[in-house]
Z-matrix of the N, CA and C atoms (Angstrom, degrees):
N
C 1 1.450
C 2 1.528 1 108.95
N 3 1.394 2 129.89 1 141.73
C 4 0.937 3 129.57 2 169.50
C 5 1.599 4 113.03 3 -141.32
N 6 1.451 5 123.15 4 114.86
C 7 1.255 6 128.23 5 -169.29
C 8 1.726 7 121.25 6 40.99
N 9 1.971 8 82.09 7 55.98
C 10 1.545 9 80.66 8 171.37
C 11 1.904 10 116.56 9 104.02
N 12 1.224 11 105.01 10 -51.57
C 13 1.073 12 119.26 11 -166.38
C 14 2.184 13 107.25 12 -139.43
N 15 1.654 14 90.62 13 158.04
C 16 1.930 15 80.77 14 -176.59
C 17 1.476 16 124.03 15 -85.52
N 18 1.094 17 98.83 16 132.20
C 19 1.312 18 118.25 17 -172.62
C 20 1.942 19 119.52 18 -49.59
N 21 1.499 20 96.71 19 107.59
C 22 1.818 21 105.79 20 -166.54
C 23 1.188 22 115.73 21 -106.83
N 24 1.505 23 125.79 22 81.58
C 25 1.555 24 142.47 23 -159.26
C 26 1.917 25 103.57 24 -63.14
N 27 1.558 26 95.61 25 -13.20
C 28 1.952 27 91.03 26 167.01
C 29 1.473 28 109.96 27 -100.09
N 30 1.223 29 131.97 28 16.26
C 31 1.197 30 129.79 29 139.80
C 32 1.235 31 152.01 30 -80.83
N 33 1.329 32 123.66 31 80.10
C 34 1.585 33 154.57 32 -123.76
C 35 1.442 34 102.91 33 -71.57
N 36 1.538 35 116.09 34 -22.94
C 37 1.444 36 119.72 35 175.96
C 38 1.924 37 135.96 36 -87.38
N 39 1.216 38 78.92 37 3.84
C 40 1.929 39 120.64 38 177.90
C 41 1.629 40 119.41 39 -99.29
N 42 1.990 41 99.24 40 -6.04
C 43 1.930 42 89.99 41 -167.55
C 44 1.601 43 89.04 42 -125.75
N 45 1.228 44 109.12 43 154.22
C 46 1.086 45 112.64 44 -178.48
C 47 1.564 46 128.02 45 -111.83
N 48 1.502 47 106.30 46 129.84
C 49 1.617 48 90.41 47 -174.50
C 50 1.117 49 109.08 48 -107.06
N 51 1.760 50 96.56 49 159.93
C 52 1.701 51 116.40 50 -173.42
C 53 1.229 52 103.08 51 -135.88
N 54 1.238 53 123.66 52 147.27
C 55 1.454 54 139.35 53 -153.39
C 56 1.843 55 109.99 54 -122.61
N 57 1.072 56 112.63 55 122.50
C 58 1.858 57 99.15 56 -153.77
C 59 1.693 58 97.38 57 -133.30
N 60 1.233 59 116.68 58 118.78
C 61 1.425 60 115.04 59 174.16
C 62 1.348 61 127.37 60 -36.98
N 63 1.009 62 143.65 61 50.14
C 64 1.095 63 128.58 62 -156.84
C 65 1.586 64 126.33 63 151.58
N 66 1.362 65 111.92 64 121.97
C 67 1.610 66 143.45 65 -145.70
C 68 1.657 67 102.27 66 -64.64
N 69 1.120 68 126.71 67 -38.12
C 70 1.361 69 121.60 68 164.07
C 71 1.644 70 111.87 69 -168.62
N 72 1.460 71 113.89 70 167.10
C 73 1.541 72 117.34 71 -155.91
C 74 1.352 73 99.48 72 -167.40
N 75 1.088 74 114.95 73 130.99
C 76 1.614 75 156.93 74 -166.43
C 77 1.777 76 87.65 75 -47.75
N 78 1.441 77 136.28 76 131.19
C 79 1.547 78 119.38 77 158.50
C 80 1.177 79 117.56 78 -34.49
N 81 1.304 80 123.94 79 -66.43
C 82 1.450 81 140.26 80 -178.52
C 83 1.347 82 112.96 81 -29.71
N 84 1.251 83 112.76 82 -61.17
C 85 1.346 84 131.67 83 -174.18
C 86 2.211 85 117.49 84 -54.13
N 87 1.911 86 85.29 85 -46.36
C 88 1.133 87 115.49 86 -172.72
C 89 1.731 88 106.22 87 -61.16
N 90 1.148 89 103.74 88 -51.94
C 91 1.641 90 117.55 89 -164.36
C 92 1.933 91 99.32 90 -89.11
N 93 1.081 92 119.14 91 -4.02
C 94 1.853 93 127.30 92 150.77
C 95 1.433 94 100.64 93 -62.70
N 96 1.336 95 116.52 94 -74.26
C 97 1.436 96 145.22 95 -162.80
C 98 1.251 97 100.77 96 -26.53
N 99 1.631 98 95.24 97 -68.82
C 100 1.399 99 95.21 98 -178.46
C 101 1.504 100 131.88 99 -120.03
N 102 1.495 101 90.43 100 60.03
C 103 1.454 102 124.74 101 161.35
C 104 1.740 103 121.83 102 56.21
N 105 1.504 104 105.03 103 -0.83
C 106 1.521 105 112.80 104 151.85
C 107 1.794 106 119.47 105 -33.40
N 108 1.225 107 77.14 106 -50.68
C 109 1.973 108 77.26 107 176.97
C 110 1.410 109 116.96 108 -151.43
N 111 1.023 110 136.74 109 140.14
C 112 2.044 111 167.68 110 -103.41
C 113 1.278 112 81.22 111 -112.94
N 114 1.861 113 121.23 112 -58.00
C 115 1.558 114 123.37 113 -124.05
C 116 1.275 115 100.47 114 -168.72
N 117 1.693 116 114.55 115 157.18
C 118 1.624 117 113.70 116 -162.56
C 119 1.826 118 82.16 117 -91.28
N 120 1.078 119 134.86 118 -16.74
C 121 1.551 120 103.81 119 174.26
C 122 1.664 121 117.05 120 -68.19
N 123 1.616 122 112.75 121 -19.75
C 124 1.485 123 106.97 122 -179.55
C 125 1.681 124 107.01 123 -99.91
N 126 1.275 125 100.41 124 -1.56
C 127 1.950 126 104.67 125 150.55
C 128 1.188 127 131.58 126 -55.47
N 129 1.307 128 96.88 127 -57.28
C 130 1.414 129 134.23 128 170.51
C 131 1.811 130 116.14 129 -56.56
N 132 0.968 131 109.10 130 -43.33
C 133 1.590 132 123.57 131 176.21
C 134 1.457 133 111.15 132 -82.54
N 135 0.967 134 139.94 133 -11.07
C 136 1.458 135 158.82 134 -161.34
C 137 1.165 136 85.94 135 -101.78
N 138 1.662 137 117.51 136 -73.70
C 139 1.157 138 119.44 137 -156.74
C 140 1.916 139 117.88 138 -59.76
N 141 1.587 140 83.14 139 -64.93
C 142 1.769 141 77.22 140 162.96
C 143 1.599 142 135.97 141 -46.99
N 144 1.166 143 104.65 142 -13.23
C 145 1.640 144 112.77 143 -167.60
C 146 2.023 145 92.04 144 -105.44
N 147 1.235 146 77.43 145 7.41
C 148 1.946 147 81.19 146 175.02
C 149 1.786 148 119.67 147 37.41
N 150 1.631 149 111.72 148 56.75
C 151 0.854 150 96.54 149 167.79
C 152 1.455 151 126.51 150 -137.74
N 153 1.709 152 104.86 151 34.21
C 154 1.366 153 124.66 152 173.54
C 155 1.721 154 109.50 153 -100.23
N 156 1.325 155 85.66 154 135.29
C 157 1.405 156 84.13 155 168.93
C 158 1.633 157 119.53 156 -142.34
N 159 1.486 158 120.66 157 163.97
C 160 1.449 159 94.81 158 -176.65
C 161 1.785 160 103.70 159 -147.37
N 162 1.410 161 103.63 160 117.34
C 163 1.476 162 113.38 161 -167.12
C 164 2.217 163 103.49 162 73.39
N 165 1.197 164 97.53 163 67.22
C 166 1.418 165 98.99 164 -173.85
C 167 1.242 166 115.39 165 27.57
N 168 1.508 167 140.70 166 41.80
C 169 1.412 168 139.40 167 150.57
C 170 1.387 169 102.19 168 -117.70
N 171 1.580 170 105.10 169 155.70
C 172 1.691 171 127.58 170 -164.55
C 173 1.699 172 96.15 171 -80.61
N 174 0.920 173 128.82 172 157.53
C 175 1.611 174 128.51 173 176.15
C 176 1.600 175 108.02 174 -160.43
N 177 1.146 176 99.56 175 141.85
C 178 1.515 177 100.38 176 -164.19
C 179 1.598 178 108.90 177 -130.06
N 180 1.431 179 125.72 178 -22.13
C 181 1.275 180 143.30 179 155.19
C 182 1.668 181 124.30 180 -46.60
N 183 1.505 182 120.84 181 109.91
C 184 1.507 183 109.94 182 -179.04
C 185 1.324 184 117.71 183 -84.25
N 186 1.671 185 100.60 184 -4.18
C 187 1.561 186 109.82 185 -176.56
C 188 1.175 187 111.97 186 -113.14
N 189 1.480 188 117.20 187 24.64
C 190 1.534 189 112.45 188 174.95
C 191 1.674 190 118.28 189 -78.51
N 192 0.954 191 130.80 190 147.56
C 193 1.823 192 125.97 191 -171.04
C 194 1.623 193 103.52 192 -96.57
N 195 1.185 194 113.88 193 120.26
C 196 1.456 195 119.70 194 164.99
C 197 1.230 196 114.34 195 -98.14
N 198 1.156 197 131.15 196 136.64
C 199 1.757 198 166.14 197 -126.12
C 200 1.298 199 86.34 198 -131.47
N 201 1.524 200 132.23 199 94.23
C 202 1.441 201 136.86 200 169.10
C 203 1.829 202 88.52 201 -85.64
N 204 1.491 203 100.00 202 159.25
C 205 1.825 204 111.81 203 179.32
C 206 1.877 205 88.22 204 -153.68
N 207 1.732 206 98.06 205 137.79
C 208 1.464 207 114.04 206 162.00
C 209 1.477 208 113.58 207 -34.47
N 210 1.228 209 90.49 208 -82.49
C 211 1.708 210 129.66 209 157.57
C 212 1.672 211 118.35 210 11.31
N 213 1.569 212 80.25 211 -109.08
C 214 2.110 213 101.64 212 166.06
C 215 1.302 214 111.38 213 -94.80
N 216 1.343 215 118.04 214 125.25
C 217 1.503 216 118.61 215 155.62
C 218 1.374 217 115.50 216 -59.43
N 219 2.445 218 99.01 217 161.60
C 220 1.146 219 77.98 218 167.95
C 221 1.546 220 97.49 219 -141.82
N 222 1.672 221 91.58 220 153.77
C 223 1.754 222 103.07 221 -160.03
C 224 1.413 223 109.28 222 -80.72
N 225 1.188 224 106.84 223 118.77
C 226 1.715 225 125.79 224 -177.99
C 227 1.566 226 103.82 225 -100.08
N 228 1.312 227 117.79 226 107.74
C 229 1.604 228 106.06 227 172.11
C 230 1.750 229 98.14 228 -129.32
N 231 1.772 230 102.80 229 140.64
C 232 1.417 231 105.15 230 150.66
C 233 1.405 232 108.91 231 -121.28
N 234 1.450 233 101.16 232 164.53
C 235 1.406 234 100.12 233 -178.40
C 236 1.910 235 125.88 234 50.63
N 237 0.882 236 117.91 235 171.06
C 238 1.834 237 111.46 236 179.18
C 239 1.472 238 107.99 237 -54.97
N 240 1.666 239 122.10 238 -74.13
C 241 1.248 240 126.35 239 -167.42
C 242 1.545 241 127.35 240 -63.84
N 243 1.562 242 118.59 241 -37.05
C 244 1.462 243 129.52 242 -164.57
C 245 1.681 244 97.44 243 -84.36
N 246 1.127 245 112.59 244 120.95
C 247 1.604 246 123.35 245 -158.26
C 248 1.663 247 91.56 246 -162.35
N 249 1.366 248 100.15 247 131.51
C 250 1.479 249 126.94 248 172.79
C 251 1.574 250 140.66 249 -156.62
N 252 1.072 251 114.76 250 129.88
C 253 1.646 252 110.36 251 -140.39
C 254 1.938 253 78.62 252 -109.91
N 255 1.499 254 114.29 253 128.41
C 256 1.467 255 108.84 254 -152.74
C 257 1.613 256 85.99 255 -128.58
N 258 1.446 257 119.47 256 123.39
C 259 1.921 258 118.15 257 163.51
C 260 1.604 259 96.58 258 -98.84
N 261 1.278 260 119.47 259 162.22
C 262 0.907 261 124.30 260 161.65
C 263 1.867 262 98.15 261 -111.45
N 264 1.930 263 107.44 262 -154.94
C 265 1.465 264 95.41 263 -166.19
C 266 1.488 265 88.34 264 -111.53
């Protein structure tokens, strides 16, 4: 349940976007940024516990590079609730 009612991660008016200087950024780096996680050991633990994902695919790499765009966001989710729709510049 989330505020009442269940929580629907394709409902575009529920995620929040953040706007980040910059053309692309390390996962690791990315999921600090925006405060999903403290520290690369709870990067790391996330990851193994498989519950990051980015643009609805599973990702398991902390060193993979994500391709931020003005343009299209891009959807960073861990876990069910923590969801973020990310532009770069």
């Amino acid at each position: 349940m989330y505020h009442g009612k269940p929580f629907d991660p394709s409902d575009a008016s529920s995620i929040e976007e953040i706007h980040i200087d910059a053309s692309e950024r390390t996962l690791s780096d990315l999921l600090k940024e925006l405060g999903f996680c403290a520290t690369s050991g709870d990067v790391r633990n996330a990851l193994a516990g498989n519950s990051v994902r980015v643009n609805d695919e599973l990702v398991s790499d902390p060193k993979m590079i994500i391709k931020l765009s003005a343009k299209k966001g891009t959807l960073i989710q861990m876990g069910k609730k923590k969801i973020r729709n990310v532009f770069g510049k």
